[in-house]
C-alpha positions in Angstrom: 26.0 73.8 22.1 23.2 76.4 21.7 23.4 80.0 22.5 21.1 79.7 25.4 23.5 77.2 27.0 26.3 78.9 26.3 24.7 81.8 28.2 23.6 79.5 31.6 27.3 78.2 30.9 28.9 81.3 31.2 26.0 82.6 33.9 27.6 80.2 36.6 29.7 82.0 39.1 33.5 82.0 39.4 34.0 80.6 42.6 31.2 77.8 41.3 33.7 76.8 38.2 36.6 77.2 40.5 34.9 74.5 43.1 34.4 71.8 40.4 37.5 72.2 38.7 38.9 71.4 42.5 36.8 68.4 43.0 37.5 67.1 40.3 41.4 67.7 39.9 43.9 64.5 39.6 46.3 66.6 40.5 47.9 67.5 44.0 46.9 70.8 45.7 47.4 72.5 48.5 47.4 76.1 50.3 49.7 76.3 53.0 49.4 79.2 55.6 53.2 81.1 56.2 54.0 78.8 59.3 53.3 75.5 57.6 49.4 74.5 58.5 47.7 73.3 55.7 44.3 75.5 54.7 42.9 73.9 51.7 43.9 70.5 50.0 41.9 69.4 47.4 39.1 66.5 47.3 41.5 64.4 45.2 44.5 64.6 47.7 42.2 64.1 50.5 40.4 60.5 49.2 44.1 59.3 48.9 44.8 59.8 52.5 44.4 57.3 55.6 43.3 60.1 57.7 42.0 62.8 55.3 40.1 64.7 57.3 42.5 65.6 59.8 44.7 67.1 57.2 43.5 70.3 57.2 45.1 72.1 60.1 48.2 70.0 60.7 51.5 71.2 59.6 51.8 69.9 55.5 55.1 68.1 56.5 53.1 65.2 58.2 52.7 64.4 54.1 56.1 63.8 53.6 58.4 61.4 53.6 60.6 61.7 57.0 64.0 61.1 55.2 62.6 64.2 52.8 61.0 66.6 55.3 64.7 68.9 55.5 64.7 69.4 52.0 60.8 70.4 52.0 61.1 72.4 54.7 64.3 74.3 53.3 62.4 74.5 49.9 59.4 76.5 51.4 61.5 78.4 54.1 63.5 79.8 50.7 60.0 80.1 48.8 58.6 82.7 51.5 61.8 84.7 51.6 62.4 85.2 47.7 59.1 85.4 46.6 59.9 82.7 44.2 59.0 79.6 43.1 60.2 76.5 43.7 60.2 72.5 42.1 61.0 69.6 43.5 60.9 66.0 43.5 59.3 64.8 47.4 58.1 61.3 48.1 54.9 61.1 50.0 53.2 59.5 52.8 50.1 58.5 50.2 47.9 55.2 49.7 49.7 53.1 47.1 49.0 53.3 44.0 48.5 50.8 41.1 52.1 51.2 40.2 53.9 49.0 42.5 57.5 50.1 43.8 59.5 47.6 44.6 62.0 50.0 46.5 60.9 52.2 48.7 57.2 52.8 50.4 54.7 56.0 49.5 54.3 57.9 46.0 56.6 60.5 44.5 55.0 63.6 42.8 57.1 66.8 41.3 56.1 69.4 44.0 56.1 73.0 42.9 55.2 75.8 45.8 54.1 79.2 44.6 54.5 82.0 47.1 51.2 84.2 47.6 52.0 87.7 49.6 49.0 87.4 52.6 48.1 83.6 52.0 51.2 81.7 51.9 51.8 78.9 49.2 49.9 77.1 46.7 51.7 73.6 46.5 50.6 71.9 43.3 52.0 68.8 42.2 51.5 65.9 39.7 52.3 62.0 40.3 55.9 60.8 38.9 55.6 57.6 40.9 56.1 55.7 37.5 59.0 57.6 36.2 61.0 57.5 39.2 60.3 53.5 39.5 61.8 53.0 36.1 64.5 55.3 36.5 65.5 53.1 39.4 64.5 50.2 37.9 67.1 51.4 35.3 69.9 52.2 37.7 69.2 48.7 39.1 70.0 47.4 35.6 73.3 49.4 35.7 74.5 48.0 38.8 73.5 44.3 39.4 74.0 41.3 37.0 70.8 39.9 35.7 71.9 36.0 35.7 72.5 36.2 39.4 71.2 39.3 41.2 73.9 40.1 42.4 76.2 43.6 42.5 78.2 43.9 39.4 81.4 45.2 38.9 80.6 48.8 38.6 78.9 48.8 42.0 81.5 47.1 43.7 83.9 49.5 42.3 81.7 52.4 43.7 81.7 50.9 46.8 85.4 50.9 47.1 85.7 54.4 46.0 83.3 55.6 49.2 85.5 57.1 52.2 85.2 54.6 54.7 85.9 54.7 58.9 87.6 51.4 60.2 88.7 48.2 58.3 87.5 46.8 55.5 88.5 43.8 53.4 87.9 42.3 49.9 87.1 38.6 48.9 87.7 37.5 45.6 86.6 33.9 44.7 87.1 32.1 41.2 85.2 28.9 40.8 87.6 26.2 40.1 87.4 23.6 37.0 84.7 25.9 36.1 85.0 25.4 32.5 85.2 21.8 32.8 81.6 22.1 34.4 80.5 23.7 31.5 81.6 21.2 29.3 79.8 18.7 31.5 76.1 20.1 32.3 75.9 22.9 29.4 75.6 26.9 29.7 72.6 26.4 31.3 74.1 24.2 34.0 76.8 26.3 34.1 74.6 29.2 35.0 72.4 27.3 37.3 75.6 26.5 39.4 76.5 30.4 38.9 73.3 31.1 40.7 73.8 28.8 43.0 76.8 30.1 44.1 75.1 33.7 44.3 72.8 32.7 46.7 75.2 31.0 49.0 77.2 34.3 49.1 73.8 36.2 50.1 73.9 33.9 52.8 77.3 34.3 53.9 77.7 37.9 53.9 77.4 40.0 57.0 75.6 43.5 57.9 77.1 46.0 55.2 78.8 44.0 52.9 78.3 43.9 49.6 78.1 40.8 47.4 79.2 41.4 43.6 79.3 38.9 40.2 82.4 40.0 38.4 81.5 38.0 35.1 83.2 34.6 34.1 83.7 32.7 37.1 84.4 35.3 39.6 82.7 36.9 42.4 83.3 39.2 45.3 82.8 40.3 48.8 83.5 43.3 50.3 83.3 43.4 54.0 83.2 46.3 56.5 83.6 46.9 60.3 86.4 44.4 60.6 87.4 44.2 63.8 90.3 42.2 63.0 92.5 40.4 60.5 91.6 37.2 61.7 88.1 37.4 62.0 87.8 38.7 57.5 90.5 35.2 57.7 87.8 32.8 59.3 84.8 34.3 56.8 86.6 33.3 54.0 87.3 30.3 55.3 83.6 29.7 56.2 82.9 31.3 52.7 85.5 29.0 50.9 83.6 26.0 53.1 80.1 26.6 52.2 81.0 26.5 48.3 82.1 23.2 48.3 78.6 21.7 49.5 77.5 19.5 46.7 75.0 21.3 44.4 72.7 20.0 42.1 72.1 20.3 38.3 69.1 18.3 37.0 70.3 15.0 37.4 73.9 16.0 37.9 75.1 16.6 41.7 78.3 18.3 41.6 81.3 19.7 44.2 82.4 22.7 43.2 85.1 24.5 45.1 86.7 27.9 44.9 90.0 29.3 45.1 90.2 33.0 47.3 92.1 35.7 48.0 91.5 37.9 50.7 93.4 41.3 51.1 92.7 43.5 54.4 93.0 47.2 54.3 94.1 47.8 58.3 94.1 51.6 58.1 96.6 52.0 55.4 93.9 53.8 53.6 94.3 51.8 50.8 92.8 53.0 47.3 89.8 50.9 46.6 91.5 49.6 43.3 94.5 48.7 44.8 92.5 46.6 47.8 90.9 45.0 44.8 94.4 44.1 42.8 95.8 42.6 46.0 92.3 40.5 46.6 93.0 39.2 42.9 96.7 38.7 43.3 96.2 36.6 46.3 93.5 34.8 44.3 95.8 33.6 41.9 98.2 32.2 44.4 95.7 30.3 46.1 94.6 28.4 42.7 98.5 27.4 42.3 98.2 25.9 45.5 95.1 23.8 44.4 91.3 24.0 44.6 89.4 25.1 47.3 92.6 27.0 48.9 92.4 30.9 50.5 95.3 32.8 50.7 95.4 36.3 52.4 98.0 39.0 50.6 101.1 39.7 51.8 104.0 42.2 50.0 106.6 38.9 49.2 103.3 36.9 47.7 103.0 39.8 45.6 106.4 40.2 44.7 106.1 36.3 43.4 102.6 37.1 41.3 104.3 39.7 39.9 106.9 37.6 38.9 104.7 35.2 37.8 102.7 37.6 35.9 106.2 38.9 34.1 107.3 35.3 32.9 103.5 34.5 31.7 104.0 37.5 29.2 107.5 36.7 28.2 106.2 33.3 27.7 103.0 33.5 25.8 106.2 35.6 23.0 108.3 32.7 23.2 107.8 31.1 20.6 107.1 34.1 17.7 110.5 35.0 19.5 111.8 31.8 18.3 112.9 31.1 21.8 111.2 27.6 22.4 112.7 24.4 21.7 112.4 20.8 22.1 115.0 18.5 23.9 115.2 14.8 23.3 116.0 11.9 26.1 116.7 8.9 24.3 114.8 5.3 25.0 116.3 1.7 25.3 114.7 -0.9 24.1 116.7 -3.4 25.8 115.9 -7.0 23.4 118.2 -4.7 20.6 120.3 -2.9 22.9 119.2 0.1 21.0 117.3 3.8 20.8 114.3 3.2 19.4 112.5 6.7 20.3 112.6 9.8 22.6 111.0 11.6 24.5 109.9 15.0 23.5 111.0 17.7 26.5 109.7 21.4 26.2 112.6 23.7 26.9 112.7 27.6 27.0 115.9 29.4 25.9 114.7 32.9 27.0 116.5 36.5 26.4 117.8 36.5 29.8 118.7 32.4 29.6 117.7 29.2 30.0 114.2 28.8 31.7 113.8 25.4 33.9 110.4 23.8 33.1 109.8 23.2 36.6 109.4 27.3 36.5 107.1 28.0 33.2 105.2 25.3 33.0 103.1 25.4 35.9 102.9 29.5 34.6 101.6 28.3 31.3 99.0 26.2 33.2 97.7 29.1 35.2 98.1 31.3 32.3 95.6 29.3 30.1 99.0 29.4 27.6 99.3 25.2 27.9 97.2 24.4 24.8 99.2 26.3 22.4 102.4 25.5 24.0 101.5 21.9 23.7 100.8 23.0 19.8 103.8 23.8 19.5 105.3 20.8 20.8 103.3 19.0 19.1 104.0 20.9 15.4 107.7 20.8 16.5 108.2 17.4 17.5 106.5 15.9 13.9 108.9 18.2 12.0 111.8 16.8 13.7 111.0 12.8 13.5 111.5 13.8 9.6 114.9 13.8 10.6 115.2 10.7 13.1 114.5 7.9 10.6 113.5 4.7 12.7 112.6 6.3 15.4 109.3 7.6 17.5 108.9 10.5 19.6 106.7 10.7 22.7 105.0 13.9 23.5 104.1 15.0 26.4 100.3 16.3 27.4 98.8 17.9 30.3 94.8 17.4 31.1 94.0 20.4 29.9 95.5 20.0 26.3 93.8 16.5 26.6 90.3 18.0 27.1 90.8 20.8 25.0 88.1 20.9 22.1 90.4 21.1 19.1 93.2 18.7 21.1 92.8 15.9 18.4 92.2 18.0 15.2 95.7 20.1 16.4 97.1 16.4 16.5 95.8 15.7 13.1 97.1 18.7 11.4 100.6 18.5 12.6 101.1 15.1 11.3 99.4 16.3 8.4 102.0 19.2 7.8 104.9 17.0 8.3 104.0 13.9 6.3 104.8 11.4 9.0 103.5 7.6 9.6 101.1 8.1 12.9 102.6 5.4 14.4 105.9 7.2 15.0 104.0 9.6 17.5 103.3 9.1 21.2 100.7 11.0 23.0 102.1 10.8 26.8 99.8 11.9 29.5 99.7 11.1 33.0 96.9 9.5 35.2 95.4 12.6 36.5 94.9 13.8 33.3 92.9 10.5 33.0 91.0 10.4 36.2 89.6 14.3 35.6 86.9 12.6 33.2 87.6 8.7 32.2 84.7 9.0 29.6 86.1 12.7 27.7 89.9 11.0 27.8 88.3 7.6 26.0 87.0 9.6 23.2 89.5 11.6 22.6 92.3 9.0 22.7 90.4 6.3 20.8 89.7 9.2 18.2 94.1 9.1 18.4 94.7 5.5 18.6 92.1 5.4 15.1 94.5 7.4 13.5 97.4 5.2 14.6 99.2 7.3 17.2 100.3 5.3 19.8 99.1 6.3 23.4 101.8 5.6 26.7 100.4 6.4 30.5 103.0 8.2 32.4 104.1 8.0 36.0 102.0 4.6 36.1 101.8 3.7 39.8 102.0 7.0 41.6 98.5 8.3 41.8 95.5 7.1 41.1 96.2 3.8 39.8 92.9 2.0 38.7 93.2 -1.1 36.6 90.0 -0.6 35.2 91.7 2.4 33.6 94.3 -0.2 31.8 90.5 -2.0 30.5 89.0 0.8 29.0 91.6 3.2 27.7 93.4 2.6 24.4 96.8 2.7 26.3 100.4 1.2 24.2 102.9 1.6 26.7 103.3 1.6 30.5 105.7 4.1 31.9 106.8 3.0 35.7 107.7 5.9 37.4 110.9 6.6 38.7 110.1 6.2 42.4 110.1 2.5 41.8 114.2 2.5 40.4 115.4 3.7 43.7 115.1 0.6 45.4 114.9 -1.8 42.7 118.5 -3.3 43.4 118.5 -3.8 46.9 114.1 -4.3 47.4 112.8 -7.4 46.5 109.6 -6.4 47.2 109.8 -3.2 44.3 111.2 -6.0 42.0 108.5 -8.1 42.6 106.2 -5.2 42.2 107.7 -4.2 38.3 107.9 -7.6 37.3 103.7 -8.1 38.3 103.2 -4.6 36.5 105.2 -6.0 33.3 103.8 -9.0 33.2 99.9 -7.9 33.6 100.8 -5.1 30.9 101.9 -7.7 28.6 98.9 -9.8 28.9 96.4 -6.5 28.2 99.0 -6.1 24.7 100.7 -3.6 26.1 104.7 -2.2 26.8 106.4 -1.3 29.7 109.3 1.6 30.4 110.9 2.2 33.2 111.6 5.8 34.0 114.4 7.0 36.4 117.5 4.9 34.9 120.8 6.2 36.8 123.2 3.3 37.2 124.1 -0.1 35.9 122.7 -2.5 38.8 119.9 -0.6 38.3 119.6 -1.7 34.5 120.5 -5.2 35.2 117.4 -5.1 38.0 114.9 -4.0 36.0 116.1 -6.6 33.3 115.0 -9.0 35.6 111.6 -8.1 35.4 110.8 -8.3 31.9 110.3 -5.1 30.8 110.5 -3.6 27.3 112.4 0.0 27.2 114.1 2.2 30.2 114.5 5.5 30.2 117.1 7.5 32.5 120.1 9.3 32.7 122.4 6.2 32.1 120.9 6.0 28.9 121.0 9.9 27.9 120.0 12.7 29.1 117.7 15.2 27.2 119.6 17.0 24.1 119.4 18.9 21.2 118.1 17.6 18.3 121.1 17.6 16.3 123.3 15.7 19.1 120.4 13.1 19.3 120.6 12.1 15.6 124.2 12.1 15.5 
């Protein structure tokens, strides 16, 4: 620049400079007289407004946001009467900028008002629209689960911590089989169905509740303004309902259902964590019950989880505490007239004494503790045949060992580790643990019967009985259940009955036991029908080891 223009430059008035420096400002500015009417706003702030021109001379408040105007009108009340200035951060009632909010209407700027003795404030501010979107954007992030939109577990727990007038209640729902469903449509099905789920909720939930993913398979819903016990009772019913509507997964349609428990808080003022715990509680007495059950919390069904929860952790020590053994009933073949195996029975001599089965073993189920239970068993039960020459030894296993991913390799290594023929060792499951998925069980027992362990199907005749089962499974041995002995002496027709079972077994290669042995007509009955082996309490009831060798 040349002299001479540096002189015109600096020639040009004050109030000429200031003029274009206020055109042209990005900036937010204002003069605002002492009662509140703006004066001056600048050409900038003007071009952003609906109704620029009638700015000047309304009261500046009209620019703010009305859930903000309190805190701006404290702000410049204080500003007048100190002397001093102030900052804060004020949404306004601008056009909408290029930044889109996805929360709340208008623009934010960081507002400071200078106090001028005689002229009143000079508000100046600068656009944080941006900052403030990511900042929530942010706290979004902190609070809701990407995979399904939902609340997460953080929110939900702020939620419960808030004072709240009236009842409230708290749903928590856990997806049943849910693993299983995994196994079946992938992680990606398995998330589609999670999101699936989600939006059901959304659709279930009423004015002011809140809907929250707690990770895994569990979600939750809070619920406020209950009017009454019964009416949080028929949501979750309605809740528990809607779940089971067939969804879809690419060319998969599948039911799922959930278990829930419900806990109500009806003015006890219950903690928000302890309204959870109960929700949870009550969840986990609903799956014992089955799928798709609710149950609402009471003090004795707490009492009983607790319980439950106290012989799940004794039991998952049991056997480093060397407190697990295995019991043995005995198995007539009746063309010898001699044992020619056992049956493997899990038994748990705690610290406090003996444990009935009928008590820990549906814990270990709920407990996820099955598989290595059944480990153990299984370890156990191929150490001992080293000491029963002659003999097999049937194991017992639930559907969950079955379809457990490492359920054949654990099979493997324990006869592995104990050096005995395969064909000593029966895998015993029941039909249910068949009819979950025919297609997994066929692998994995044809895996088993390559090997040469021999494969018997419990409690034949009791539940789902399909004789294409009998076509397509690698199955040894028939076990009849016992329901069938209790009439066999005096019912012709249950005799008939065995003796078609028998004889349709035998043609398909296989044997037949009959469970449930008690007296001596009983034996002579089932004689009758052609069957191979019995099983009963004539015969023997479970023992030790020891007293079933001698």
């Amino acid at each position: 620049m040349s002299s001479q223009q540096l002189d015109r430059t600096v020639a040009v008035p004050d109030e000429v400079l200031l003029s274009v420096l206020l055109d042209h400002t990005s900036d937010l500015l204002l003069v605002v007289a002492p009662p509140g009417e703006v004066v001056y706003a600048s050409p900038s702030l003007l071009a952003q407004l609906a109704d620029g021109d009638a700015l000047v001379g309304r009261t500046a408040l009209h620019l703010v946001h009305p859930t903000q105007r309190e805190l701006a009108r404290e702000v410049h009340y204080r500003c007048l009467q100190t002397g001093q200035p102030e900052t804060v951060d004020l949404q306004l009632l601008l056009r909408t900028p290029s930044v889109e909010l996805a929360y709340e209407p208008g623009r934010w700027f960081q507002v400071t008002m200078h106090p001028r003795p005689g002229l009143g404030l000079v508000v100046t501010g600068h656009d944080i629209s941006a900052r403030i979107a990511h900042a929530k954007e942010l706290e979004h992030l902190a609070f809701h689960d990407r995979l399904t939109g939902l609340a997460n577990r953080v929110r939900l727990e702020r939620e419960l911590d808030r004072p709240v007038r009236g009842r409230r209640a708290i749903m928590v729902l856990d997806l049943d089989g849910f693993a299983r469903i995994n196994e079946r449509v992938g992680e990606t099905g398995g998330d589609a169905v999670l999101r699936s789920t989600a939006w059901r909720l959304r659709r279930m939930i009423p004015a002011g509740g809140l809907c929250a993913y707690l990770g895994g398979d569990e979600f939750a819903l809070l619920l406020t303004g209950i009017r009454s016990p019964a009416q949080a009772e028929v949501l979750a019913e309605q809740v528990v309902g809607a779940l089971a509507e067939p969804v879809r997964v690419g060319d998969d349609v599948l039911t799922v259902t959930a278990s829930a428990g419900l806990a109500i808080d009806v003015g006890d003022a219950l903690h928000g964590d302890e309204l959870l715990r109960r929700a949870d509680s009550a969840m986990h007495l609903a799956k014992q019950q089955g799928r798709g059950r609710t149950v609402v919390f009471d003090s004795a069904a707490a009492a009983r989880a607790a319980a439950r929860a106290e012989v799940a952790r004794r039991l998952a020590a049991a056997a480093d505490e060397d407190e697990l053994v295995l019991h043995y009933q005995p198995l007539l073949a009746l063309a010898s007239g001699r044992v020619h195996g056992a049956e493997a029975l899990l038994r748990w001599d705690s610290s406090t004494g003996m444990v009935p089965p009928d008590e820990f073993i549906p814990v270990a189920e709920e407990a996820g503790l099955v598989h290595e239970l059944g480990r153990w068993a299984l370890r156990r039960a191929c150490a001992d045949l080293v000491a029963l020459p002659g003999l097999t030894v049937s194991v017992n296993v639930s559907a969950r060992q079955l379809h457990h991913d490492s359920f054949a390799r654990s099979v493997e290594q324990a006869l592995s580790s104990s050096g005995i023929a395969p064909e000593r060792l029966v895998i015993e499951l029941t039909e249910s643990a068949v009819v979950e998925d025919p297609a997994a069980a066929q692998a994995v027992l044809g895996r088993l019967r390559r090997l040469g362990v021999g494969i018997a199907l419990d409690d034949f005749g009791t539940g789902y009985s399909s004789l294409s089962y009998l076509l397509h499974l690698p199955v040894d041995t028939l076990k009849v259940d016992r329901s069938f002995v209790a009439d066999i002496v005096t019912d012709r027709r249950t005799q008939l009955l065995v003796h078609g079972i028998t004889t349709l077994a035998h043609d398909l290669g296989m044997s037949v036991t009959v469970e449930g042995v008690e007296t001596e007509e009983q034996l002579e009955a089932i004689r009758q029908t052609g069957c191979d082996a019995v099983q009963g309490y004539l015969i023997g009831r479970p023992v030790p080891l020891a007293a079933l060798s001698s």
